[in-house]
C-alpha positions as CSV (number, residue, x, y, z in Angstrom):
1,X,-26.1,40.0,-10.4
2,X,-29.4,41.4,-9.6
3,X,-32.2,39.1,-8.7
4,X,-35.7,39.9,-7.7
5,X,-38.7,37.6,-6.7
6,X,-42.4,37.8,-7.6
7,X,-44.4,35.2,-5.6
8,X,-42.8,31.9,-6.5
9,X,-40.6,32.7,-8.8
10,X,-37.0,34.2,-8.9
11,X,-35.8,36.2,-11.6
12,X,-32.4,37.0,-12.5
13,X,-31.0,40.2,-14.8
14,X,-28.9,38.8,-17.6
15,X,-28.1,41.3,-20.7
16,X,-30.9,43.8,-19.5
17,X,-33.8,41.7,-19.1
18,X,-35.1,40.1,-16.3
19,X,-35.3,36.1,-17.0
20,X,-36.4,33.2,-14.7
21,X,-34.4,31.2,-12.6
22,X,-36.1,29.1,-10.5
23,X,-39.4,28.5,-9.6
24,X,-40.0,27.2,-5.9
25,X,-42.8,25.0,-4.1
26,X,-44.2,28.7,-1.8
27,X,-43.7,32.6,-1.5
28,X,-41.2,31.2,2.2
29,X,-38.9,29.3,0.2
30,X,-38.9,31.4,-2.4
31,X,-38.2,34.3,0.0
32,X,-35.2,31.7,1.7
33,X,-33.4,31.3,-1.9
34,X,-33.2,34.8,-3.1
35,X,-31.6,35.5,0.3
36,X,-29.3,32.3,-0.3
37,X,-28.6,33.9,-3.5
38,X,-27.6,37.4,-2.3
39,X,-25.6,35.7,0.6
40,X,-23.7,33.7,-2.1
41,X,-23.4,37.0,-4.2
42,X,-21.9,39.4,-1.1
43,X,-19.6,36.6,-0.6
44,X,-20.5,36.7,3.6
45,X,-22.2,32.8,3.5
46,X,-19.8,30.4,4.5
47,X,-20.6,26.7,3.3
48,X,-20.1,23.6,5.3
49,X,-17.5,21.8,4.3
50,X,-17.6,17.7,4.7
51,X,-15.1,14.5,3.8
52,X,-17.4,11.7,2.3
53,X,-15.2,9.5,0.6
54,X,-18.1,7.2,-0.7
55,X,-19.5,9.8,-3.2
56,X,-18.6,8.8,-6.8
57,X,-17.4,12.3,-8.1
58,X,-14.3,14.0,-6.6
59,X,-16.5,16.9,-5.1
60,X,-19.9,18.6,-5.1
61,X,-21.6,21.8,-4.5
62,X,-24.8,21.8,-2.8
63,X,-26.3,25.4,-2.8
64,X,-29.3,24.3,-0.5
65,X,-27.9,22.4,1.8
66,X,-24.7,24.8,2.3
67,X,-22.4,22.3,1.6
68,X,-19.1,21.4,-0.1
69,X,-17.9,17.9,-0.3
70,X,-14.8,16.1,-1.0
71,X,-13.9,13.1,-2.2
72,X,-10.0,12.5,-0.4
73,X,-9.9,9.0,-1.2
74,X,-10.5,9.3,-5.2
75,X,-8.4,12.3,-5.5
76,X,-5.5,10.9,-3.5
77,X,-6.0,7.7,-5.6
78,X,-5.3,9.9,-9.1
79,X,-2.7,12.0,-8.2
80,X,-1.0,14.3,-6.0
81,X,-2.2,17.7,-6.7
82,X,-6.3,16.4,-7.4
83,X,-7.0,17.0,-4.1
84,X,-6.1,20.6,-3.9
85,X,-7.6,21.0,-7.5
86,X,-11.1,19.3,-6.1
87,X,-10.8,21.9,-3.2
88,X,-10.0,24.8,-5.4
89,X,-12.7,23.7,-7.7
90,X,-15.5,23.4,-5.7
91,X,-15.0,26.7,-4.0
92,X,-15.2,28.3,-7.2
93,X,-18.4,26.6,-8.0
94,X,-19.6,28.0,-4.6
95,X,-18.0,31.8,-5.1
96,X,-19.3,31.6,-8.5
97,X,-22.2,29.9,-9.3
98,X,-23.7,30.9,-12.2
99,X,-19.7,30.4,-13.9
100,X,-19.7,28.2,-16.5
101,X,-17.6,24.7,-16.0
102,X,-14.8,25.4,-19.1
103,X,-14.4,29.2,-16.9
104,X,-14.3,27.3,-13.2
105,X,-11.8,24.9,-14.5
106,X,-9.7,27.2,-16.0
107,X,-9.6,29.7,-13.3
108,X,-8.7,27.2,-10.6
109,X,-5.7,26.2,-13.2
110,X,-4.7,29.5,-12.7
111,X,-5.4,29.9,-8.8
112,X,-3.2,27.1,-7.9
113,X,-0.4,28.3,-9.7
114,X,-0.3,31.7,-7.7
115,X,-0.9,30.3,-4.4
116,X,1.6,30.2,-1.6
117,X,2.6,27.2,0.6
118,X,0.5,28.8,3.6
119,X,-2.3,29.6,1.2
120,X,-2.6,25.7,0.5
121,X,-2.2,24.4,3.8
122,X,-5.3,26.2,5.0
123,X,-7.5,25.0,2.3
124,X,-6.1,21.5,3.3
125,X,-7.1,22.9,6.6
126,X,-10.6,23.1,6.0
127,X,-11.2,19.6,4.8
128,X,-9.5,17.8,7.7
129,X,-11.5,14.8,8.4
């Protein structure tokens, strides 16, 4: 999606016309979240992934600090596939962010279902704690 930035605000092209997305505190951060958006976009920034087990939620997505989070203890606690689902979930959110929740949701359904043994174990992988 194309995005643009004039001063301190960040546009966004939806439908053919250019609407606003965010507006930040100065011209630098402004200049820092466009390129956190085209990073996110081209798919070549990697988040940081964390365990805090004393969030409320299962997960969460935090564009600017880089971060995923996982909740192990609450989604062990529910059931045996949450955790995966959490996992699968949230890196959707951060592949897609402008996707809406019903979409996210439905497309990590379908995700899960495909993957391999070896494709689960190295997302388990990445939120060793």
């Amino acid at each position: 999606m194309p995005y643009r930035r004039e001063g301190r605000k960040i546009f966004h092209k939806v439908g053919g016309r250019w609407r606003l997305k965010q507006v930040t505190g100065s011209v630098a951060k402004a200049k820092k979240a466009l390129a956190l958006l085209h990073g996110i976009e081209r798919g070549n920034l990697e988040p940081r992934r964390k365990v805090d087990n004393k969030m409320r939620n299962f997960g969460d997505t935090d564009y600017k600090k880089k971060t995923i989070r996982v909740n192990k203890k609450k989604a062990k606690e529910t059931g045996k596939g949450e955790l995966l689902d959490t996992i699968v979930h949230e890196e959707t959110h951060w592949k897609h962010p402008k996707m809406r929740e019903k979409t996210v949701r439905r497309k990590t359904k379908k995700s899960i279902s495909k993957m391999s043994k070896k494709q689960k174990k190295r997302l388990y992988a990445l939120y060793r704690s």
